[in-house]
C-alpha positions in Angstrom: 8.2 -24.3 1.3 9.5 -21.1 0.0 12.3 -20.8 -2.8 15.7 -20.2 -0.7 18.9 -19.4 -3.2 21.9 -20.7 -1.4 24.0 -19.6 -4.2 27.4 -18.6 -4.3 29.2 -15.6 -6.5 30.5 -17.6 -10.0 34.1 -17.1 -11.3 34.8 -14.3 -14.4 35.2 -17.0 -16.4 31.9 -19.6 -15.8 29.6 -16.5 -15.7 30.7 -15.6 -18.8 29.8 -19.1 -20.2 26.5 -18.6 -18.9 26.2 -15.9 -20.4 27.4 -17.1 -23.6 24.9 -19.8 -23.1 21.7 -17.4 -22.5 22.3 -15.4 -25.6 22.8 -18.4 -28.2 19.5 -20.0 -26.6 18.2 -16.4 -26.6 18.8 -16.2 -30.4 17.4 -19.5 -30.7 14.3 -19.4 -29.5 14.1 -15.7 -31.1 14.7 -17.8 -34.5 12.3 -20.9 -32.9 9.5 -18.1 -32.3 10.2 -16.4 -36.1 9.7 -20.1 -37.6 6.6 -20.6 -35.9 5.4 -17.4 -36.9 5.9 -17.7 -40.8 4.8 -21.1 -40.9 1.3 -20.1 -39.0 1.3 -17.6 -42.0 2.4 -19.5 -44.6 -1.0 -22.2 -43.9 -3.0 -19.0 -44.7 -4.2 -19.4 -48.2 -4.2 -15.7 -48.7 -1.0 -15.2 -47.6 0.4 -18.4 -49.5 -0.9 -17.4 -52.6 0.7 -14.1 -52.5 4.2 -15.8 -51.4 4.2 -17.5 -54.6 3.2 -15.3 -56.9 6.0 -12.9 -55.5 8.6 -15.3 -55.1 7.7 -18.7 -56.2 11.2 -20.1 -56.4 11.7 -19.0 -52.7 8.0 -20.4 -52.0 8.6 -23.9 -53.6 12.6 -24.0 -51.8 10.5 -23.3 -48.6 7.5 -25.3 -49.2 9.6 -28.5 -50.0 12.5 -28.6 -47.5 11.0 -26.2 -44.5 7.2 -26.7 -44.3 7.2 -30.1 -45.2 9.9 -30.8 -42.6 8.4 -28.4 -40.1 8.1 -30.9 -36.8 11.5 -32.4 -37.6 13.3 -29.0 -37.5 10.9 -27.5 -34.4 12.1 -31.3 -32.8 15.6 -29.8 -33.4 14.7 -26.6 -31.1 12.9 -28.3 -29.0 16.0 -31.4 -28.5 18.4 -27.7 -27.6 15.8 -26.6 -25.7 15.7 -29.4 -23.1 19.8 -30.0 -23.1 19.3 -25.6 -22.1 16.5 -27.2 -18.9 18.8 -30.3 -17.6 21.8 -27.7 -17.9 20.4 -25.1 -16.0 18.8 -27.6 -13.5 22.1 -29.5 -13.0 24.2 -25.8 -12.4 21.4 -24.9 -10.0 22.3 -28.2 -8.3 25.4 -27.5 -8.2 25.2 -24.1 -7.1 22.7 -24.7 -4.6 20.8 -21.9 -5.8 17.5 -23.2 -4.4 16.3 -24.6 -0.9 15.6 -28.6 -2.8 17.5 -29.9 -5.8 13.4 -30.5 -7.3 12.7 -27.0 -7.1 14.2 -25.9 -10.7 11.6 -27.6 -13.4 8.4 -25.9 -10.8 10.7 -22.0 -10.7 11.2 -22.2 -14.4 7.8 -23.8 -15.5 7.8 -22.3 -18.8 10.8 -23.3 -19.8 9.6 -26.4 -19.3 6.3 -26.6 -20.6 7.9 -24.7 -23.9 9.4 -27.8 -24.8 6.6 -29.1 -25.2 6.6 -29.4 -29.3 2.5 -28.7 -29.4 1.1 -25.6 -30.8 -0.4 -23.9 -27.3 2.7 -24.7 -25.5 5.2 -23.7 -28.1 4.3 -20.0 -27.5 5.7 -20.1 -24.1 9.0 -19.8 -25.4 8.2 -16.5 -25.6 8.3 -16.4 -21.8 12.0 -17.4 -22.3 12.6 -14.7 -23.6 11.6 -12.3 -21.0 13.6 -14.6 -18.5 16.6 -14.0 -20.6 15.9 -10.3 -20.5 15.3 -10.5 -17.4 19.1 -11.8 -16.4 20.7 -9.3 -19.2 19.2 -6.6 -17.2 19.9 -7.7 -14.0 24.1 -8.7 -15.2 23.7 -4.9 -16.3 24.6 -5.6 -20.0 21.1 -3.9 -21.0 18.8 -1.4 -20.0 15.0 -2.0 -21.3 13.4 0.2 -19.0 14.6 3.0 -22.1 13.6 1.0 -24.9 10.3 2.5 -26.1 8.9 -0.7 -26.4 9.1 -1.3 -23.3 7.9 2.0 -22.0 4.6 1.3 -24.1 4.0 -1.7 -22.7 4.6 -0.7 -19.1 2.2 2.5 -19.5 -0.9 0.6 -20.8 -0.1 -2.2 -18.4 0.0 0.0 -15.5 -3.5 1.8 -16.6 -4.7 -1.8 -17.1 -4.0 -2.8 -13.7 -5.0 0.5 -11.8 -8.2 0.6 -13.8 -8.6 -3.5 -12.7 -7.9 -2.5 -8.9 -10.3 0.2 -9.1 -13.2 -1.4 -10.2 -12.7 -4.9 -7.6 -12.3 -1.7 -5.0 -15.4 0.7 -5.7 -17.0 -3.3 -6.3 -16.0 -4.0 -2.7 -17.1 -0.3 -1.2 -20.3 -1.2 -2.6 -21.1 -4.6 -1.3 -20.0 -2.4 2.3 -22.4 -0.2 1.7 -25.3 -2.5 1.3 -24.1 -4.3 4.2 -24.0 -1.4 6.5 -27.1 -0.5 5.4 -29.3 -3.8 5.5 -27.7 -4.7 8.7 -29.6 -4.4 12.3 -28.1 -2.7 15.4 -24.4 -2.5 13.5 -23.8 0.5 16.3 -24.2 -2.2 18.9 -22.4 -5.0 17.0 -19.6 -2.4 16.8 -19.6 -1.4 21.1 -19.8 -5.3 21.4 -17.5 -6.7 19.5 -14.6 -3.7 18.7 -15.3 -0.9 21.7 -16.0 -2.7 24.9 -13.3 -5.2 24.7 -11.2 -2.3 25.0 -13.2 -0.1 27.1 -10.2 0.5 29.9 -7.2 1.0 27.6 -9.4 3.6 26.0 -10.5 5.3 29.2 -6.7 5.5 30.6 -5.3 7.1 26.8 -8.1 9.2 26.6 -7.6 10.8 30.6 -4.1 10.9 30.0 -5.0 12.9 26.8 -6.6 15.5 28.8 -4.0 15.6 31.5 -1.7 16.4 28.8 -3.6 19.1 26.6 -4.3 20.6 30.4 -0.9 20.9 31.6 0.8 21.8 28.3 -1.7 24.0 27.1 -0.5 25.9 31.0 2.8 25.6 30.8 2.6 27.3 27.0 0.2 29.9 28.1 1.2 30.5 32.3 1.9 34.5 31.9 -1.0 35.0 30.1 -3.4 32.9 32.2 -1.9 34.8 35.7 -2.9 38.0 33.8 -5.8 36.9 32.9 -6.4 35.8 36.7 -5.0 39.7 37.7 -7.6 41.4 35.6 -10.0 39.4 36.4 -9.6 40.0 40.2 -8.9 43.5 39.7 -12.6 44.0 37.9 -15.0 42.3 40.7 -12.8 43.8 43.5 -13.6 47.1 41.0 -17.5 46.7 40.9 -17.3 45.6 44.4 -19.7 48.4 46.6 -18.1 46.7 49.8 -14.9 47.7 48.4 -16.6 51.1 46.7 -17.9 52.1 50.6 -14.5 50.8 52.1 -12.2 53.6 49.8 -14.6 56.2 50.9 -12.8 55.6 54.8 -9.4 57.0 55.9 -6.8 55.2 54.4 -9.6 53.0 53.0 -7.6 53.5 49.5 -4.9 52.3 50.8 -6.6 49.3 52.5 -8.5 48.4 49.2 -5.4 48.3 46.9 -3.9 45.7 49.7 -6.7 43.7 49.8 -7.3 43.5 45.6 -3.2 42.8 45.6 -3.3 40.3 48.0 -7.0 38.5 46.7 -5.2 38.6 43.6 -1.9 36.8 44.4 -4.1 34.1 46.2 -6.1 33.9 43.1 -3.1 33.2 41.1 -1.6 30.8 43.4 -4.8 28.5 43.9 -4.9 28.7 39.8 -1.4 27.5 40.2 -1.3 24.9 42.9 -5.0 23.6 40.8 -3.0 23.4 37.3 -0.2 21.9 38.9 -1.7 19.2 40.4 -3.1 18.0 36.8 0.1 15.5 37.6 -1.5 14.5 40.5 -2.6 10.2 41.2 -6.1 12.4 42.5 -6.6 14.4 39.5 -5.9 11.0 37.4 -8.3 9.2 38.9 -11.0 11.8 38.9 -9.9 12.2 35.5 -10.8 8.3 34.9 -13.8 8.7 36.3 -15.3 11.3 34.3 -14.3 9.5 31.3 -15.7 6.3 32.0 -18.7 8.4 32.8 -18.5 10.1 29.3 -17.9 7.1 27.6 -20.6 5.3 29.0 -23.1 7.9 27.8 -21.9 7.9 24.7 -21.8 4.1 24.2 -25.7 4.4 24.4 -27.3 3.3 21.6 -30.9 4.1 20.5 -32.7 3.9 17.0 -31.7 7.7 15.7 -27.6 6.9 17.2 -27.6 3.8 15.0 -28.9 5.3 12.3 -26.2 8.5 12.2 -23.2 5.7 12.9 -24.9 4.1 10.0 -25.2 7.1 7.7 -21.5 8.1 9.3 -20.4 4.9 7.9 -21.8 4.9 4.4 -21.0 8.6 3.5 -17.0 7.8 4.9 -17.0 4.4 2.4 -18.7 7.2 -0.2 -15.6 9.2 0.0 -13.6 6.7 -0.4 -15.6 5.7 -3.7 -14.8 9.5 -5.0 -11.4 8.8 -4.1 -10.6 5.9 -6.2 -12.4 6.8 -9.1 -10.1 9.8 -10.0 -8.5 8.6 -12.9 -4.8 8.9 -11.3 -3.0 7.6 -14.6 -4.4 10.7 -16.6 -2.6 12.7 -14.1 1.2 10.6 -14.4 0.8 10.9 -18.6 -0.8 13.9 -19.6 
């Protein structure tokens, strides 16, 4: 079941005890971590053998009531270390801050585990620390996004991961690839299984796709299209020699320019009445039907069709491989 806080705001006063809390255990295991440190170093005989040449009062004061007393004192840390876990389990008890009262120990894990007093699990402690951190930043009492430290860490982090996700991508665009191309009828596997089962509601968006290109690509262009119409009745009733032998009568000029004005205004009005009846439950179904026809003829699949969808396929997961190789952290720190 996923973590749920419950939690209520803390009084001034018990927030500040927490927070007096976090940094003394924050300084400790800072001190706990130093300890553990020198001591590692101090087994070294290199190291040990320059200690005492350089200071060999310090080395034997150390030597005789640190080293030799190591566990005892790292059982000190450790003893503050698990008072720090039952303390903060019992205020998140409390404070309800979780969905079950057994849900602390498994959210703080490290903190845990660091109280452990055994060499691999002594260096989560160090994780404490970030958690610490973490809650300074978040009570607004520091700011490490400006520390440079953390700045370096965050830069080579982020190239780490992005080069990481790059190569389990181009990995992936691969193992496509090879599938696409060892496969057998993929073009049909694809009609069958992704196309067919939606066959009508891609019939009905793609007439209703035309009947919109249709009727707004009139009502943008209507005065140029009845223009268009004019001109073009105006040029065949032109080159017309019924029309040529009919101007040579009386009044036949006369006559012609009626008949080319009315042929043209009928022109313009059937274009009309025909573009306005795109809206038409006719027109949609005629419409459907020469969609379904269309798509039916292109749904058929023969050896050279596969082999373009294949090829279509591959080159698109190819681009995609160009894509993600860019380097796009060279670009964000140059």
């Amino acid at each position: 079941m996923p973590e749920t806080s419950v939690s209520h705001p803390l009084s001034p006063g018990l927030e500040r005890l927490h927070l007096a809390w976090d940094l003394l255990i924050l300084v400790l295991v800072v001190a706990n971590l130093a300890l553990i440190l020198f001591d590692s170093l101090f087994l070294l005989p290199p190291l040990n053998d320059a200690f005492a040449t350089l200071a060999p009062g310090l080395h034997e004061a150390y030597d005789r009531h640190v080293h030799a007393n190591f566990i005892e004192i790292d059982l000190v840390f450790v003893a503050v270390f698990v008072l720090d876990v039952l303390l903060g389990w019992a205020a998140a008890i409390a404070e309800r801050r979780y969905h079950r009262w057994f849900f602390y120990p498994f959210v703080h894990w490290y903190d845990v585990l660091g109280c452990i007093p055994l060499g691999g699990f002594r260096l989560l402690r160090v994780l404490r620390i970030v958690s610490l951190l973490h809650r300074l930043q978040r009570l607004g009492l520091i700011d490490v996004r400006r520390w440079q430290v953390y700045a370096f860490f965050a830069k080579y982090y982020d190239i780490l991961m992005e080069e990481l996700s790059d190569r389990v991508a181009l990995r992936l665009l691969d193992n496509m690839q090879e599938q696409i191309r060892s496969s057998d009828s993929l073009s049909t596997r694809v009609i069958d299984r992704v196309v067919m089962p939606r066959k009508q509601q891609l019939i009905q968006e793609l007439s209703q796709r035309l009947e919109a290109m249709a009727g707004n690509a009139y009502a943008r262009n209507r005065e140029e299209t009845m223009r268009y119409v004019s001109a073009l009745v105006g040029r065949t009733v032109a080159e017309s020699q019924e029309i040529r032998r009919l101007r040579r009568l009386p009044m036949g000029d006369v006559v012609a320019r009626g008949m080319a004005s009315s042929l043209s205004d009928l022109s313009c009005r059937l274009v009309h009445e025909a573009l306005e009846g795109l809206r038409s439950p006719e027109f949609t179904a005629l419409v459907e039907r020469l969609a379904e026809s269309g798509f039916d003829t292109w749904l058929q699949v023969d050896e050279h069709t596969d082999r373009v969808t294949e090829q279509v396929l591959v080159d698109m997961l190819e681009l995609m491989k160009e894509q993600i190789a860019v380097k796009q952290w060279r670009h964000r720190y140059d």
